[in-house]
TORGUTI-112375 format. One record per residue (C-alpha): residue number from 0; residue in three letters; x, y, z. Coordinates in pm, 1 decimal. Example, Ala and Ser with C-alpha at 12.3 -4.5 7.8 and 13.67 -1.06 7.14 Angstrom:
[node 0; "ALA"; [1230.0; -450.0; 780.0]];
[node 1; "SER"; [1367.0; -106.0; 714.0]];
% end
This chain:
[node 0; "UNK"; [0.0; 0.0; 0.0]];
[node 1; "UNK"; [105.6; 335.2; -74.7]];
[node 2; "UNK"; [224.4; 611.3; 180.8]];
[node 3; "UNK"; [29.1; 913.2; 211.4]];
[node 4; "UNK"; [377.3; 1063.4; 124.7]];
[node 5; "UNK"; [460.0; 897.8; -203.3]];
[node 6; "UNK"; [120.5; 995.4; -322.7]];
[node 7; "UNK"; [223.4; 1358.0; -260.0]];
[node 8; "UNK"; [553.4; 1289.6; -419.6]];
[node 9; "UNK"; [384.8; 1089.8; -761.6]];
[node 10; "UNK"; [168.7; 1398.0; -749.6]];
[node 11; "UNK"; [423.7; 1639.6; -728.5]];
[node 12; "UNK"; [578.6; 1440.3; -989.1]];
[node 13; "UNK"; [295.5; 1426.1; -1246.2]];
[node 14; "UNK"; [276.5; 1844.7; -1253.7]];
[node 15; "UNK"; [602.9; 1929.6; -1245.5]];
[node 16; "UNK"; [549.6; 1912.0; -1666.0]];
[node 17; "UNK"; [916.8; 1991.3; -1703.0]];
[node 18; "UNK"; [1033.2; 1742.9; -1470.2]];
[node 19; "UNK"; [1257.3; 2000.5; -1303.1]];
[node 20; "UNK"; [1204.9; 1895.9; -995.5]];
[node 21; "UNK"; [1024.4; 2245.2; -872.2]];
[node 22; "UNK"; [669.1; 2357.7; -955.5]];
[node 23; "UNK"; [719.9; 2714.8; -1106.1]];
[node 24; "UNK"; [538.6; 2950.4; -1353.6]];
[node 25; "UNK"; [695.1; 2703.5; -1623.4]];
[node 26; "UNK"; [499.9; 2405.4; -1487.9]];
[node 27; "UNK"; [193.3; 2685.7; -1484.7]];
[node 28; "UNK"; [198.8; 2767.4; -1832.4]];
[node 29; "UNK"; [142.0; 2407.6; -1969.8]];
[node 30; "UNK"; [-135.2; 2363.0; -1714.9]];
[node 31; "UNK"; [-302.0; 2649.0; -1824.1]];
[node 32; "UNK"; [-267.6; 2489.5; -2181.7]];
[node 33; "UNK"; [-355.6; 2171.1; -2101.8]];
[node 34; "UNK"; [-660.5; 2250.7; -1867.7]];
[node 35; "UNK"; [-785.9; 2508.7; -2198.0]];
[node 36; "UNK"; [-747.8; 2184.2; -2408.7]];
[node 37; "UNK"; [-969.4; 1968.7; -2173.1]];
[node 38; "UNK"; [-1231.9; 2224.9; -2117.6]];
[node 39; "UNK"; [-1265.8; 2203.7; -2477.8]];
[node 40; "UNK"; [-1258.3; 2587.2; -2495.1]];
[node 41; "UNK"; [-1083.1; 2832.1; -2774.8]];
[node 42; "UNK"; [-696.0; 2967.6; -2673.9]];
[node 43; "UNK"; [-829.6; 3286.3; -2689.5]];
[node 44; "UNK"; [-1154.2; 3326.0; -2581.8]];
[node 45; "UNK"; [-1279.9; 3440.8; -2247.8]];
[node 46; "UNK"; [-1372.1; 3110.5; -2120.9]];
[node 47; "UNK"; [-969.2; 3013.0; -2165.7]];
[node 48; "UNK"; [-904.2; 3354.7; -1973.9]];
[node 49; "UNK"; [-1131.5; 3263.7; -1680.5]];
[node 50; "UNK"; [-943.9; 2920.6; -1661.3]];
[node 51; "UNK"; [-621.1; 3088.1; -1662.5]];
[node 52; "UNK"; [-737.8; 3326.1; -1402.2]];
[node 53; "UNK"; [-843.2; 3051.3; -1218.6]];
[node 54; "UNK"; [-509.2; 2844.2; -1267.9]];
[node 55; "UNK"; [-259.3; 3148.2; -1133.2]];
[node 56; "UNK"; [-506.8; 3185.0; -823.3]];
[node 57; "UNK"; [-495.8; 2790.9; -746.0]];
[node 58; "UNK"; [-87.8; 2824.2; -833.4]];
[node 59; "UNK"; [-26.9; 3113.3; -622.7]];
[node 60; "UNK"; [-234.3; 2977.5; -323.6]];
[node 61; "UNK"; [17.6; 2641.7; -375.6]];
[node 62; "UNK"; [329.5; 2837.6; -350.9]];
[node 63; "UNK"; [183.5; 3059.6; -59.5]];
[node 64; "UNK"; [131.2; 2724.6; 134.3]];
[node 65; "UNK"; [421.1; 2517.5; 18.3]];
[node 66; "UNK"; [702.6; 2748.6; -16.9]];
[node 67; "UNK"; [898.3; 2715.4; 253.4]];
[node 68; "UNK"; [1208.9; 2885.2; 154.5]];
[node 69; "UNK"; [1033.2; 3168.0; -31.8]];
[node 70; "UNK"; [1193.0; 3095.8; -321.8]];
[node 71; "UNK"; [912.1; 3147.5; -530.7]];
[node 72; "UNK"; [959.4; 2735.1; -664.5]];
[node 73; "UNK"; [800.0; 2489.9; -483.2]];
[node 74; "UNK"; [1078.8; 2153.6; -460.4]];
[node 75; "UNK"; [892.3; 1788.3; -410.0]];
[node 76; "UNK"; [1069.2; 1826.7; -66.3]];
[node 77; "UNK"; [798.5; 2127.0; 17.1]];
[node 78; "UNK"; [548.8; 2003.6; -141.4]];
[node 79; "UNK"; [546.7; 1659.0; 32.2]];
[node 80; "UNK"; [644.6; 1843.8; 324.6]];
[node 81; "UNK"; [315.0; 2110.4; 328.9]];
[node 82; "UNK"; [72.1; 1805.3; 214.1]];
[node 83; "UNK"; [207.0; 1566.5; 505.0]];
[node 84; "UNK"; [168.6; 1907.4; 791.9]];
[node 85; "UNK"; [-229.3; 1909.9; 636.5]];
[node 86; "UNK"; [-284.5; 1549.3; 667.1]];
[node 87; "UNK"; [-110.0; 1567.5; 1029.3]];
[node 88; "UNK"; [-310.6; 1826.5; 1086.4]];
[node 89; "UNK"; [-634.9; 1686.5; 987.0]];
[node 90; "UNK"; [-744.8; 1956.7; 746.7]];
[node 91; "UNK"; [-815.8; 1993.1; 380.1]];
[node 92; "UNK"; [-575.7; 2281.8; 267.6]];
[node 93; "UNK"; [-770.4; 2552.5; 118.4]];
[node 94; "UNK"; [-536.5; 2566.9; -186.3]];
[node 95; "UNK"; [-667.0; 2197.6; -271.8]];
[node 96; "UNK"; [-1023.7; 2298.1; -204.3]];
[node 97; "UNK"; [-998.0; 2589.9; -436.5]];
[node 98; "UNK"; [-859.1; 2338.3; -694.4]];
[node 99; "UNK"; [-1162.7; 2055.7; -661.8]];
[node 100; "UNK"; [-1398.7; 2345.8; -704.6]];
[node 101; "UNK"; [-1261.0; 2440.9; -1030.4]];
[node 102; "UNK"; [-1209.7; 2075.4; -1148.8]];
[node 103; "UNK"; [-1605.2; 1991.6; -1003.6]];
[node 104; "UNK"; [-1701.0; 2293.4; -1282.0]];
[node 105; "UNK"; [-1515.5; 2170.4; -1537.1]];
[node 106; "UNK"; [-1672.2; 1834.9; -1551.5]];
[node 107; "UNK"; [-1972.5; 1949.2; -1490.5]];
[node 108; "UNK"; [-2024.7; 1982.2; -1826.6]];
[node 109; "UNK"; [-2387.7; 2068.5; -1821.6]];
[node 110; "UNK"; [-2352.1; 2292.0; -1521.5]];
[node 111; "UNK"; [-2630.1; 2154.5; -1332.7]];
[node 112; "UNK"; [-2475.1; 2173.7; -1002.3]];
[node 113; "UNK"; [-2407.1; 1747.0; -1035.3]];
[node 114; "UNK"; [-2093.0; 1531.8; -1221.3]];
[node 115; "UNK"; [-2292.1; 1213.0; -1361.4]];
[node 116; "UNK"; [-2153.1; 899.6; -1476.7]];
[node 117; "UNK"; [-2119.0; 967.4; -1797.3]];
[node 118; "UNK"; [-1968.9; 1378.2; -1766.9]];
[node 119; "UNK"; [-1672.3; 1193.9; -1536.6]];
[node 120; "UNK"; [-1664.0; 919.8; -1818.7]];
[node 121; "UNK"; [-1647.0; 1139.7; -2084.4]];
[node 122; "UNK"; [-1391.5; 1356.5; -1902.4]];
[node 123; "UNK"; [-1162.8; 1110.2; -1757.6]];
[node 124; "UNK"; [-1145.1; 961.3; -2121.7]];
[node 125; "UNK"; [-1052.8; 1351.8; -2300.3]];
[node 126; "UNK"; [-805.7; 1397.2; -1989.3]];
[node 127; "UNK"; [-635.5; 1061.5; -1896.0]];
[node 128; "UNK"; [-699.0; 887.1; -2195.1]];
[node 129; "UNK"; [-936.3; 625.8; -1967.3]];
[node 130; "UNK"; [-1120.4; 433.7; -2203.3]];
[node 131; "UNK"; [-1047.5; 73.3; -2066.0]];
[node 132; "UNK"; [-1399.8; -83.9; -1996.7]];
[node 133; "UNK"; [-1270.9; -252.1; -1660.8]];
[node 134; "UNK"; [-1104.8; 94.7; -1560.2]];
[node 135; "UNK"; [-1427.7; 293.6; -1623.5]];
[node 136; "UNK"; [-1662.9; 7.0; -1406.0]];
[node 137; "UNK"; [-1457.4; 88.2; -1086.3]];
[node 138; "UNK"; [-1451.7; 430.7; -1125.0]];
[node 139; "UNK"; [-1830.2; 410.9; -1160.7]];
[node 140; "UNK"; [-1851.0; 191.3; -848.6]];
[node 141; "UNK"; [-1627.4; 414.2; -671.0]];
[node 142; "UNK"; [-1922.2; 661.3; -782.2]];
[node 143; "UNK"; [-2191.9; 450.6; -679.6]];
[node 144; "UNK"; [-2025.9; 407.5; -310.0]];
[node 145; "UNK"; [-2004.2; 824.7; -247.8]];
[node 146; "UNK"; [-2356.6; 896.7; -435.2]];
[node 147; "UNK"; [-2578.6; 602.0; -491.5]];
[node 148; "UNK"; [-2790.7; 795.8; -742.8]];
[node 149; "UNK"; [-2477.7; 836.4; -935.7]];
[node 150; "UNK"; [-2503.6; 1171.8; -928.8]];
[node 151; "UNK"; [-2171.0; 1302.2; -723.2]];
[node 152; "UNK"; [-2234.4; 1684.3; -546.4]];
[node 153; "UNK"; [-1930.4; 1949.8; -506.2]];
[node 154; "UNK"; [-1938.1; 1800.3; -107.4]];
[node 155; "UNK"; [-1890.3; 1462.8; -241.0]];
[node 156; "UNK"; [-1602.2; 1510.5; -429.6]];
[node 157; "UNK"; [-1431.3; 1744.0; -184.4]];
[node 158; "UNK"; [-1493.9; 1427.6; 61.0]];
[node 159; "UNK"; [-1365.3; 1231.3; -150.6]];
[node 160; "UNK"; [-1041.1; 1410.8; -284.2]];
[node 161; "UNK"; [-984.3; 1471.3; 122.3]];
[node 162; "UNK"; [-999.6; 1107.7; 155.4]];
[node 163; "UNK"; [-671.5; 1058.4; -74.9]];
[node 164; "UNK"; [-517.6; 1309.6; 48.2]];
[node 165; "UNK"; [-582.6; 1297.3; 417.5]];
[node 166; "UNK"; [-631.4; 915.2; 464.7]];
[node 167; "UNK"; [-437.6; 618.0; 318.2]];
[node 168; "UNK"; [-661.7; 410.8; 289.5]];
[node 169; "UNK"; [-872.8; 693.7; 103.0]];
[node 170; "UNK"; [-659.3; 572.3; -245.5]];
[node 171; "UNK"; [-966.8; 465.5; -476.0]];
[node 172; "UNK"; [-917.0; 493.3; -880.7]];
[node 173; "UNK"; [-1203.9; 764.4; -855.6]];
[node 174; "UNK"; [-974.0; 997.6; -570.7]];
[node 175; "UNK"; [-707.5; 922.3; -785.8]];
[node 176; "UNK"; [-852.8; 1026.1; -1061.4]];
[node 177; "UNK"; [-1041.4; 1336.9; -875.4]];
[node 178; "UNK"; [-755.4; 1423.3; -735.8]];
[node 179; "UNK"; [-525.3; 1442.0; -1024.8]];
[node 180; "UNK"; [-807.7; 1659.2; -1202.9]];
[node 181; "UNK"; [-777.9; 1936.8; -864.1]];
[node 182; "UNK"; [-376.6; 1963.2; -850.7]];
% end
């Protein structure tokens, strides 16, 4: 079973996009891009400007609570380091609750306040490339176990993206896959 810390550290690992070994405005940039890309929005229209907006906040709010040395980088060290003092600490850090808010709206394709079974389908396919059958039938009884209607709420996802990161035994494919989508 995986550590609470080497979940932090393959996190840390899968945004630092130019494997650097520090999240910095670098690693922001390509997230920016890549989040435009999955919201299936146009570079430059003002939907891609609200994500972006929405991006720097969630960034800045990530080096605010993870930069220890003020360097304006965050290392994995910190970042391991800030996520562990949370989980110790028994509380979701605002920074990630920002973040599942602004993932929750993005799949909510049809912005009816609800992610069903088939927006998280169709999203985790566009942004992980999930399209094994097997995959997708635990993820949807990982749904089925938070929100038996198989409708999940904004509370149910925080729950459960607070789950992976605050308990180890929290590490189901549909937190991992939640909790990707928020960092």
């Amino acid at each position: 079973m995986e550590t609470l810390e080497q979940r932090y550290a393959r996190q840390f690992d899968r945004i630092d996009l130019d494997k650097s070994g520090f999240l910095d405005l670098g690693d922001l940039a390509r997230q920016e891009e890549e989040v435009v890309r999955l919201a299936g929005v146009a570079a430059d229209s003002p939907e891609a400007e609200h994500v972006a907006v929405q991006m720097r906040g969630g960034f800045i709010s990530l080096i605010r609570l993870a930069d220890s040395n003020k360097d304006a980088k965050v290392s994995k060290a910190e970042f391991v380091a800030a996520l562990s003092q949370a989980a110790r600490d028994k509380r979701f850090p605002s920074v990630v609750q920002e973040r599942v808010k602004f993932a929750f709206d993005l799949v909510d394709s049809n912005h009816n306040g609800a992610i069903g079974s088939d927006e998280l389908a169709s999203f985790l396919a566009r942004a992980h490339s999930v399209t094994d059958p097997a995959k997708i039938k635990v993820i949807h009884e990982d749904v089925k176990k938070v929100a038996p209607n198989g409708r999940v709420m904004l509370a149910e996802v925080e729950k459960v993206v607070a789950d992976y990161y605050l308990d180890e035994n929290g590490d189901t494919e549909l937190g991992r896959a939640l909790a990707d989508l928020a960092m």
